[in-house]
C-alpha positions as CSV (number, residue, x, y, z in Angstrom):
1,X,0.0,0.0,0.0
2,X,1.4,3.3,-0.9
3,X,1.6,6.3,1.2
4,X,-1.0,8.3,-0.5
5,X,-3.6,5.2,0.3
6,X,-2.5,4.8,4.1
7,X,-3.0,8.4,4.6
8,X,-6.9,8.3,2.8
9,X,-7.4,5.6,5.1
10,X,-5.8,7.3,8.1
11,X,-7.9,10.2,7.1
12,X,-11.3,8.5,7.2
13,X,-10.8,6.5,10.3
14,X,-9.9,10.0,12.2
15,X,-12.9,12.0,11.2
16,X,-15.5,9.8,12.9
17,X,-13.2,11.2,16.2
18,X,-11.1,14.1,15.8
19,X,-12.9,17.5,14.1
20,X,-10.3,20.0,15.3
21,X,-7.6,19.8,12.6
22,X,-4.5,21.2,14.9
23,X,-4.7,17.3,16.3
24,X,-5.4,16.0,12.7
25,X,-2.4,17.8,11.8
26,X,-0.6,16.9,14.5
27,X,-1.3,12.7,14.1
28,X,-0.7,12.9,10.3
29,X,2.8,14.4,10.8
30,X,3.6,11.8,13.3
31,X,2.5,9.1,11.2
32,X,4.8,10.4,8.0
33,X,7.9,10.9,10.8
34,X,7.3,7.3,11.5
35,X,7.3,6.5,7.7
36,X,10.4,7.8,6.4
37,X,12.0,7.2,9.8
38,X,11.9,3.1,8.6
39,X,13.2,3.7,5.8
């Protein structure tokens, strides 16, 4: 699965809890810290 699809998916499981975007922001920059830092 390529990044663009993980973060679509990442997307649509955290609207149903988060609707302030400073912590959206916040968890999506994590996750793509994460990514890169595997590689």
């Amino acid at each position: 699965m390529n990044l663009r699809n993980r973060l679509k998916r990442l997307n649509r499981k955290m609207l149903g809890h988060s609707k302030l975007p400073e912590i959206h922001d916040k968890i999506i920059g994590i996750f793509i810290e994460r990514k890169y830092e595997l590689l």
